[in-house]
C-alpha positions as CSV (number, residue, x, y, z in Angstrom):
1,X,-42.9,-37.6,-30.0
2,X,-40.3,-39.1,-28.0
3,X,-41.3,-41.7,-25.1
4,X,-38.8,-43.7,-22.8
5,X,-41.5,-46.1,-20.9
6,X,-39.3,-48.1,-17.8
7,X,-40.9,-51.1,-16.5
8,X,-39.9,-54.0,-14.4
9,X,-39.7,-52.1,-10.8
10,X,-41.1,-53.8,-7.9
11,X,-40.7,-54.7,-4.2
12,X,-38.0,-57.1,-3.2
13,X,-36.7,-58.5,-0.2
14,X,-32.7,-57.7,0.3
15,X,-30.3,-60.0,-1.7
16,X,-32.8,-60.5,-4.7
17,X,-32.6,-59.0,-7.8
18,X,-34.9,-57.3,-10.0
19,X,-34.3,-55.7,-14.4
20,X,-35.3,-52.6,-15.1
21,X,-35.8,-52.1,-18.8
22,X,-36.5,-49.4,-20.7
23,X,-38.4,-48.7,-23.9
24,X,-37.1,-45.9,-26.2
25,X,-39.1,-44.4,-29.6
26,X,-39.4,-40.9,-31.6
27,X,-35.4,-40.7,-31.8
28,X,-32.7,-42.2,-33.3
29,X,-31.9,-44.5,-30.9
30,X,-28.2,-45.7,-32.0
31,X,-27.6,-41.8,-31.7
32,X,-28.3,-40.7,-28.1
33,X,-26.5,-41.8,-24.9
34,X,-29.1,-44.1,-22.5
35,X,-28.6,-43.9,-18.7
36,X,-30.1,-44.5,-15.5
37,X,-30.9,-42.2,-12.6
38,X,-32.7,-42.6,-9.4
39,X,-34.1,-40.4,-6.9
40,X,-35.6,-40.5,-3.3
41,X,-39.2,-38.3,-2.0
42,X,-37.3,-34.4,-1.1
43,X,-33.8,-35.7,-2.4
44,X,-32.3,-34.7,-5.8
45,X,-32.2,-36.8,-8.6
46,X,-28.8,-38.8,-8.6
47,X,-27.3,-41.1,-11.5
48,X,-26.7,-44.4,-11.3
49,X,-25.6,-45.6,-14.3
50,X,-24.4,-44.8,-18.3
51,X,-22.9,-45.4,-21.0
52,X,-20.8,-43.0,-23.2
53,X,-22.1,-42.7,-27.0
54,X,-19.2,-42.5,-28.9
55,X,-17.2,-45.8,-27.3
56,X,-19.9,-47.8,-25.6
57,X,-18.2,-47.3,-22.2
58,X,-19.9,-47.6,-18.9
59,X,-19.8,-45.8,-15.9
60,X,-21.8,-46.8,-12.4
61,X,-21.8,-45.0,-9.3
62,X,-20.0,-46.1,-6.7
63,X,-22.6,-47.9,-4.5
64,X,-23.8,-50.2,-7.3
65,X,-20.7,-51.4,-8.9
66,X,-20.7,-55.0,-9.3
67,X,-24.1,-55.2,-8.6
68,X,-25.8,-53.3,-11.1
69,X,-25.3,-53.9,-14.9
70,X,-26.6,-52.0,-17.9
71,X,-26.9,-53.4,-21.2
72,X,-28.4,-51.3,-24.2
73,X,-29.6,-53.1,-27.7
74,X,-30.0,-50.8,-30.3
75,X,-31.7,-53.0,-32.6
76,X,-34.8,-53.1,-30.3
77,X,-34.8,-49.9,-29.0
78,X,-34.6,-50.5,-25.4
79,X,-31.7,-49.9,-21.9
80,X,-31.3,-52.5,-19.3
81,X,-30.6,-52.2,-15.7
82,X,-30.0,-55.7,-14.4
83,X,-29.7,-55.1,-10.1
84,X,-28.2,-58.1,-8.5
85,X,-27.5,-58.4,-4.6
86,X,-30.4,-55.4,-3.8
87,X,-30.1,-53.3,-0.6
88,X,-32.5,-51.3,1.5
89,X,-30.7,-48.3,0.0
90,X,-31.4,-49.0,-3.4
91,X,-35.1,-48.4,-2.7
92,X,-35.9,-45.0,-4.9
93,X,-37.9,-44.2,-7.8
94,X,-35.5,-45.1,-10.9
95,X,-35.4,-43.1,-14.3
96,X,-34.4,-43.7,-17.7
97,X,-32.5,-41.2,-19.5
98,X,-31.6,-39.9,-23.2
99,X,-29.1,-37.6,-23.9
100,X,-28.2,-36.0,-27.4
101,X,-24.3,-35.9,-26.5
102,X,-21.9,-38.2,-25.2
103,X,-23.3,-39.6,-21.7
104,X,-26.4,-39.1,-20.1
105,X,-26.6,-36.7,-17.0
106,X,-29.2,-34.8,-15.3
107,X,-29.3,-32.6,-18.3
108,X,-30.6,-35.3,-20.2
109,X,-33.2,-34.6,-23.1
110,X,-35.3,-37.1,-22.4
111,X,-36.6,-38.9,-19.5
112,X,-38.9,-41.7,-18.4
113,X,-41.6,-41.7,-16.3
114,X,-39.5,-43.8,-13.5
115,X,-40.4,-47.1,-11.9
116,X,-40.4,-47.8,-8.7
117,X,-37.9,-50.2,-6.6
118,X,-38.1,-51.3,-2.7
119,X,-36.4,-52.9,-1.3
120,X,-37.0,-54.5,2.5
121,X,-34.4,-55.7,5.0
């Protein structure tokens, strides 16, 4: 049975930081692109960040870019979402995805349960 388990969400004031990890078992891990999505009560779910399979490249939305960094290790299994500078907007419920192909999208195979982020002004 395959499990992604995300922890490390919280509440924050705006400016801090906060890193999301993510637990992966029942798959091959070295063989499925990891990424993170995030999604707001009555809004779809939107990504935020992921890295491609083949060439270890990652991509990040727009609003997070230089703020956000992912980091996967494949010897323990897990996805990082390290958030630096956090903003009010950044407040959502935050996913962990698997994909069996080359980047994770909302497509993905697998998911987490999410963890929550808010952040105050």
């Amino acid at each position: 049975q395959v499990q992604l388990i995300e922890s490390g969400g919280g509440s924050v004031q705006a400016g801090e930081s906060l890193t999301l990890s993510c637990a992966a078992s029942g798959l091959n891990f070295s063989d499925y692109a990891l990424g993170w999505f995030r999604q707001a009560p009555g809004k779809a779910r939107s990504f935020v960040a992921g890295n491609t399979l083949r060439f270890g490249i990652t991509y990040y939305t727009d609003s997070v870019k230089g703020r956000f960094t992912m980091s996967r290790d494949n010897a323990k299994n897990t996805v990082a979402l390290q958030m630096n500078d956090l903003k009010p907007e950044d407040t959502d419920l935050y996913f962990c995805a698997g994909a069996n192909g080359e980047i994770a999208t909302k497509e993905s195979d697998y998911w987490g349960q999410g963890t929550q982020v808010a952040v105050a002004s």
